[in-house]
C-alpha positions, 0 to 999 in steps of 0.5 A: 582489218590490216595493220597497214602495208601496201596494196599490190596492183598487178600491171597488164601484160606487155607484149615483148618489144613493146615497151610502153606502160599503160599504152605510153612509151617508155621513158627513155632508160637514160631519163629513169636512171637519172630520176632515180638517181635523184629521188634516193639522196633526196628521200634519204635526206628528208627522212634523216631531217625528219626523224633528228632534225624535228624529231616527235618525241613520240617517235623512235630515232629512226622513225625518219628512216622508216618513213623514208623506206616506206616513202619509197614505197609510196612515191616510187613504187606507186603503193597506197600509204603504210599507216604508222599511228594515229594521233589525237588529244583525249581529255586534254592529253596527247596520244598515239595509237598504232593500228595493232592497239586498241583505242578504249573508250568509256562514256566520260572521254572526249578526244579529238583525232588529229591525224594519221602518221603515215608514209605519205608525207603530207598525209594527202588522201588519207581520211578518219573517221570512227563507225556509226558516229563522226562523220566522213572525216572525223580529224579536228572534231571533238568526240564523246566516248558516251555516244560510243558506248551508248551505240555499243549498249543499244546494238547489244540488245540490253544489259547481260553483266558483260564489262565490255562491248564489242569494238567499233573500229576507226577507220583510215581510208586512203582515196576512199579504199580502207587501209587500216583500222584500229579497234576502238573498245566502248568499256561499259561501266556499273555507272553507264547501267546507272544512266540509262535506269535514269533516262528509261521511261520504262519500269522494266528497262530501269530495273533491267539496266540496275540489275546489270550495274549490280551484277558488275559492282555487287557492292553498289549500295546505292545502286542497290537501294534504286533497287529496292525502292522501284521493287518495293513501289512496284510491289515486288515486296521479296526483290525490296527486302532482299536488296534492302537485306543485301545492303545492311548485311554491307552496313548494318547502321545505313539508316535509311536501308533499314527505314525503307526496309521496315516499309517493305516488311510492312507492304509485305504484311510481315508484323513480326519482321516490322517489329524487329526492325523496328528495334533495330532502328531504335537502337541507332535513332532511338528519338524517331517517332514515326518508328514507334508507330510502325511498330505499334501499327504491327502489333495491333495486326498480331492482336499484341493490342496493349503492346500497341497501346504503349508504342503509340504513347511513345510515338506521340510523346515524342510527337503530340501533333501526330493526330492521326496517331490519337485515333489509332490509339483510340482504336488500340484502346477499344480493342483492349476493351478500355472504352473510356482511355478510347474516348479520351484519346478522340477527345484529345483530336476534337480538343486540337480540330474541332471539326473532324468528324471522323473522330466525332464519329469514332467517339460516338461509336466508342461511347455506345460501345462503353454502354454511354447510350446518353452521350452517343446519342447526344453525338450522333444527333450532332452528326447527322445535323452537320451531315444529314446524309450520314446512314451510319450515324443513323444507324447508330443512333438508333441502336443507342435507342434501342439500347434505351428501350425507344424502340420505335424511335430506333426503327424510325432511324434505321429507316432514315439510314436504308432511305440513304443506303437501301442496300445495306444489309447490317441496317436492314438487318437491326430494323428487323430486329427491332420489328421483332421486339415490337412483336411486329413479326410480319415486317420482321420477316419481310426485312430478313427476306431482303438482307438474304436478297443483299446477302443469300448467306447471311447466317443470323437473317436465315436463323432469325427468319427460319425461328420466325417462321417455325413460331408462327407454325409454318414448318415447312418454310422453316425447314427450307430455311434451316436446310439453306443455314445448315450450309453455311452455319459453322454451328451445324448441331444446333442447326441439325436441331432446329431443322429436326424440330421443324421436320417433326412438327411437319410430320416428317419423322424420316426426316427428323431422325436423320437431322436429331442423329447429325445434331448428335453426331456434330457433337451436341450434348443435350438430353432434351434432344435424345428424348426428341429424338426417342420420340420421333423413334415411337413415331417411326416405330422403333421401339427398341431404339427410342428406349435405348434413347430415353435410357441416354437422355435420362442418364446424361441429366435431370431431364422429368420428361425423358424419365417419364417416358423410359418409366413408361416404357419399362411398366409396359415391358413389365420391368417393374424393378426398373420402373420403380428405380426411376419413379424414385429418381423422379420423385428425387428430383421433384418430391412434391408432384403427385402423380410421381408417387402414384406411378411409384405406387402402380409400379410397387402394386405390381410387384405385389409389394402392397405395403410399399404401394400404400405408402406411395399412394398415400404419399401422392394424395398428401399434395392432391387429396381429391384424387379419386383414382388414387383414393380407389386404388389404396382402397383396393390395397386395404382391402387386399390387407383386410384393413376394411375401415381403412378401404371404406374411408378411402372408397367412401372419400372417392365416391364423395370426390367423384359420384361418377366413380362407379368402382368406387361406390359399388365397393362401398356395401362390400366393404360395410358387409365385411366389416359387419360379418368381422364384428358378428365373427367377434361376437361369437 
């Protein structure tokens, strides 16, 4: 806009000879020459009377002079006002502005425009007004910078950190045609940012508008701790801490930074930052209970429990009246494992409000826990009278009497529980149980199915039900459950195991060996499951491999059946070295089982060793002497020494043991013959 100046008006063409202006007839040349011989002296000496006679101080001395040409200018001429300034009070103090100046303006000024200086004498025609805020004529009234501001920050379109706006203008019109304009600079301020965070209704416009305050002042603690609160109530736990951060880092003892900044680490779930700050809270204001619980709170959530338990006395040491800090200390308590400091700790809640039943309740828990059964039971009778629609406190209470054998009474409260709670799983779950311990497994079996209705995962309801189910010999049933276990279980080789069982009563051999290997490969050491598995292997036929199993099971511990089986297998393979060696092993591990011997025996007269064969057999008929077979074959064994008497006394004791033992009494008159034709040999 101009500084100021006249506005040239070009007049018409006159034609020559033509001496009118504007359609008149000129004035008489005389008449002119006199006018202006008059107007001179006299502007000449009001501009003189005006700049020393009632000089404004604001004005130079030869102001008068100025006004006096430009006056010429105006009058004579006939131009529009030069504008020399703009006068005005702001915040109770006189000003003058030049239209080259700037007029700044922050959003605590109110002024007042008084008028314009200007070659018009009597400032006739001239008007002021300032852009989008006064009104036509701005002179004489009182004005807020605040409103010029705001417009300033409102046509921005939101905060970006400038410190200056654009300039809105005060416009000075002469005849409603702008003649000048000085430039009017809303400065925006941290502090303006600040009010309008505080007159927002929007989350987003206060934390825009803060952010903006922040980023003019970075220092603005205060500003800084708006911040953190709107972020940390927000859940915006990172923006929280790192304006919290940025304030201790300023001042590392602002207590109430480092408060606020303890609940951010803890929204946060950050235990270990809770805990340090915590200390750091405690060195400044060391007699501050609530941040002992803090603390003990974090410790807990790291599994630090007696570290917890020992805040939480500091806390209430300085704060008994924290009740609900005895329950957490109760709760530390249990997790310690010290039921009886527990249920000190819900008693001291009881003793101040006797009618809390959340810590009754706590207390009857922590006494069932601590085997208290008499006590929890008492408790939990209280209970369910005080509130009769309790499901867990009958459920409890029927787990305390089942842990004290009344197991009918126990599946009589888990009902009342699934009468108020049908859907809950865990109650169904301890009903089939006690079903299960009163041998009622088909109700058992029913209740399972429907916690696996509730939760189609439930690892414990598939094994319980899948066990039901193999006991009572429906194996394929069984193997589809433990097949749905397999995949949720994390202990897959005993599942691999079970399921195996199952596929092998079910005669699906194929089956069973894939599930025993998997049982083997998942890292289950059972030599019960090798000879399982070697046995499916003879099933299948595979002869070499259920051997090489038998030899593993035998060798990875005592194990009678695999040792068995493997001397077994080496007698018919004709391994009589090895058949011996585990006989001995076996007869090692239970010296007083006959048939052992007798194995031991076979497997010595097989190699021809009779002496040793002997023994072996005597050794079996010393636990079972009425062993006819065994009898038999040592009477083969004196036989084969010569040893008649001794073949015919065991022959004689087989047939008396079992008449239907042909062999033995056909060898009976052989041996009698023998031993006559050895006395006649003697006698000649």
């Amino acid at each position: 806009m101009p500084e100021g100046g006249r506005a040239l008006r070009r007049r018409p063409d006159i034609p020559p000879g033509d001496r009118r202006v504007d359609g008149k007839k000129p004035p008489r040349r005389r008449w002119g020459a006199v006018a202006a011989g008059l107007v001179v002296p006299v502007l000449v000496l009001g501009g003189l009377w005006l700049g020393f006679v009632i000089r404004d101080p604001r004005h130079d001395p030869l102001f008068g002079l100025t006004r006096v040409r430009n006056a010429l200018s105006f009058y004579v001429l006939g131009g529009p006002p030069r504008v020399y300034g703009l006068t005005g009070e702001r915040n109770g103090r006189d000003f003058r502005l030049n239209p080259s100046e700037t007029f700044a303006v922050t959003y605590r000024d109110e002024f007042i425009l008084h008028g314009v200086v200007s070659d018009d004498l009597l400032s006739r025609g001239v008007s002021v007004d300032i852009a989008g805020v006064g009104g036509e004529r701005d002179e004489g009234r009182i004005l807020r910078g605040v409103d010029l501001v705001d417009r300033a920050m409102a046509e921005r379109g939101g905060p970006e950190g400038a410190t200056r706006l654009p300039a809105e203008p005060i416009r000075i019109r002469y005849r409603e045609t702008p003649i000048a304009a000085i430039p009017v600079q809303a400065v925006v301020t941290p502090q303006d940012w600040l009010r309008h965070a505080r007159a927002s209704d929007s989350l987003k416009e206060r934390i825009d508008y803060l952010e903006a305050a922040i980023r003019m002042n970075p220092a603005d603690t205060n500003v800084r701790k708006m911040l953190g609160g709107i972020y940390l109530r927000s859940g915006e736990i990172e923006r929280a801490i790192r304006h919290y951060g940025e304030v201790i880092r300023r001042n590392p003892q602002d207590l109430t930074a480092l408060r606020e900044l303890l609940k951010a680490y803890e929204a946060g779930k950050d235990d270990a930052a809770v805990i340090r700050t915590g200390e750091r809270l405690l060195a400044l204001s060391p007699g501050e209970a609530s941040i002992y619980a803090h603390m003990a709170f974090a410790s807990g959530n790291l599994g630090r429990w007696p570290r917890a338990v020992d805040l939480y006395r500091k806390s209430l040491a300085l704060d008994p009246r924290q009740e609900a800090l005895h329950f957490r200390l109760g709760e530390a308590h249990e997790m310690t494992g010290d039921y009886p400091a527990a249920i000190e700790a819900y008693r001291a809640i009881l003793k101040r409000t006797p009618d809390a039943d959340y810590a009754r309740m706590a207390l009857a828990a922590a006494s069932l826990k601590a085997g208290r059964n008499e006590e929890a039971i008492r408790l939990y009778r209280d209970i369910v009278k005080r509130q009769p629609r309790n499901a867990l406190a009958y459920a409890n209470l029927a787990l305390a009497l089942g842990n004290k054998g009344l197991t009918r009474e126990e599946v009589a409260y888990d009902r009342k529980a699934l009468a108020i709670e049908p859907g809950n799983a865990i109650v169904r779950f301890n009903l089939a149980a006690a079903y299960e311990k009163l041998k009622m497994d088909r109700e058992a079996a029913q209740e399972y199915r429907q916690v696996l209705k509730l939760k189609p995962e439930e690892a414990d309801a598939l094994k319980r039900l899948a066990d039901l189910e193999f006991r009572s010999g429906r194996f394929a049933a069984a193997a589809a459950l433990y097949e749905r276990l397999v995949k949720v279980s994390p202990q897959k080789a005993d599942v691999h195991a079970q399921l195996g069982a199952a596929y092998a009563e079910a005669k699906k051999y194929g089956l069973a060996a894939e599930n025993y290997e998997k049982a083997l490969r998942f890292g289950k050491r059972d030599p019960q499951l090798r000879q399982q598995l070697a046995d499916v292997y003879e099933k299948l036929g595979r002869k070499k491999e259920a051997l090489a199993q038998y030899e593993r099971a035998a060798a990875a511990g005592p194990a009678d059946g695999a040792l068995d089986v493997l001397a077994d297998r080496y007698m018919e393979e004709g391994r009589y070295e090895e058949a011996v060696q585990t006989y001995r092993k076996l007869i090692a591990l239970n010296p007083r089982r006959p048939s052992h011997h007798e194995a031991l025996g076979y497997a010595y007269e097989r190699q021809g060793k009779t002496g040793a064969a002997i023994e072996a057999y005597q050794a079996s008929l010393k636990y079972d002497p009425e062993n006819a077979e065994v009898l038999y074959r040592l009477g083969l064994l004196h036989e084969r020494n010569r040893d008649y008497e001794d073949a015919l006394q065991a022959f004689e004791k087989a047939y008396e043991l079992n008449p239907e033992h042909v062999r033995a009494g056909n060898k009976i008159p052989r041996m009698k013959i023998l031993l006559l034709e050895r006395k006649m040999g003697e006698r000649q």
